[in-house]
VMD Tcl script that draws the C-alpha trace (Angstrom):
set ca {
  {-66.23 -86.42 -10.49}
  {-69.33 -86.67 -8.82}
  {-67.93 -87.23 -5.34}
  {-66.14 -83.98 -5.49}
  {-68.45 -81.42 -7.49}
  {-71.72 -80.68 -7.26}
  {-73.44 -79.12 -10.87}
  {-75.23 -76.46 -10.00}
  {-78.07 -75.57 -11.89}
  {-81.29 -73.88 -11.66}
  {-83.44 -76.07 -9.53}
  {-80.92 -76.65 -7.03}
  {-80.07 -73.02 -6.58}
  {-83.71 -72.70 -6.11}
  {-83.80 -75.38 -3.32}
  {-81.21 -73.55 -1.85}
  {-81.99 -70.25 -1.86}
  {-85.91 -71.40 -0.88}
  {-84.04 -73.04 2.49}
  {-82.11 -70.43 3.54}
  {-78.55 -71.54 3.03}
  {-77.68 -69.03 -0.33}
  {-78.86 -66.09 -1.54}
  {-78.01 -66.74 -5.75}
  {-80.01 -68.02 -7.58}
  {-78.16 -69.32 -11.12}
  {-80.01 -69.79 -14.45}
  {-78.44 -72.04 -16.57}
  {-79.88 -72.89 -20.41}
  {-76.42 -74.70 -21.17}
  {-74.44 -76.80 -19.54}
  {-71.62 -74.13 -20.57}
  {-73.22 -72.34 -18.14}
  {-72.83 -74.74 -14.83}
  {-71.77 -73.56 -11.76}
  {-69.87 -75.81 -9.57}
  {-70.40 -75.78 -5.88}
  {-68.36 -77.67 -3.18}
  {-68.11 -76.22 0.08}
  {-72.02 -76.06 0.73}
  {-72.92 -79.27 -0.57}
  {-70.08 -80.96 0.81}
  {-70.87 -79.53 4.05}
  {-74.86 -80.54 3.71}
  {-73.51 -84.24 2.78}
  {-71.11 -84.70 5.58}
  {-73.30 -83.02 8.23}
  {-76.87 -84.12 7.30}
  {-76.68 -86.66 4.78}
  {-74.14 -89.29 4.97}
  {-74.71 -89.86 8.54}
  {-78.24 -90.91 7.60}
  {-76.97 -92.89 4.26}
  {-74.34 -94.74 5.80}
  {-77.15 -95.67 8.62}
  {-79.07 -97.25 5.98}
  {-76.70 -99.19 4.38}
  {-75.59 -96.59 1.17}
  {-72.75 -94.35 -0.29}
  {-74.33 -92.24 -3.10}
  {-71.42 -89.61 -2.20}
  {-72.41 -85.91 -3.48}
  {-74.72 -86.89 -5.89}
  {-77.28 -87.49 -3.35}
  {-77.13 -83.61 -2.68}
  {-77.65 -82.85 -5.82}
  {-80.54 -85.48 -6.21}
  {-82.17 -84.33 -3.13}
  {-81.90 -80.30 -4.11}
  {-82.87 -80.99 -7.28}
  {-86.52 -83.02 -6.19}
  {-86.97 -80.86 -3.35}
  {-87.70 -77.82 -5.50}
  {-89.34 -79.83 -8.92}
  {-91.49 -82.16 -6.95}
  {-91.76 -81.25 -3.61}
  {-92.23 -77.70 -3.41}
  {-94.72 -77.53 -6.35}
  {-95.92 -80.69 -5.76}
  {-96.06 -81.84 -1.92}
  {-94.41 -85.52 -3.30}
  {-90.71 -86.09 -4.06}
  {-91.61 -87.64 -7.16}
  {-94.08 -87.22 -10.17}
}
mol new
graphics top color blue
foreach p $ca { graphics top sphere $p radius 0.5 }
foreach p [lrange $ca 0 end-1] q [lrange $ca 1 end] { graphics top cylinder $p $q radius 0.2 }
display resetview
């Protein structure tokens, strides 16, 4: 249900804790061990993301959340590029 979960996993608690919105960070070897989380990523979607999105002509839903967590702390942190 990717418009109504968002899999948390390591790299996007990370990204999250790195910006300031949590203070967990979740380590996940399995995907037994997933955490899901709504409320903040449905929140960062709705307020910062769709608006932008739906601007541009797309509806990736909350998969973009996860997508953009997710790069932010692989690539971008440790990096300076959102992609290898």
């Amino acid at each position: 249900h990717p418009n109504e979960y968002v899999v948390l996993e390591e790299n996007v608690s990370r990204s999250l804790r790195f910006l300031k919105i949590t203070e967990i960070l979740v380590k996940n070897d399995t995907a037994n061990g997933y955490v899901y989380v709504n409320e903040i990523c449905k929140r960062l979607y709705e307020e910062k993301m769709k608006p932008k999105l739906h601007n541009n002509g797309f509806d990736f839903g909350l998969a973009a959340v996860h997508n953009f967590l997710w790069h932010y702390y692989v690539n971008y942190q440790k990096e300076g590029k959102w992609f290898p």
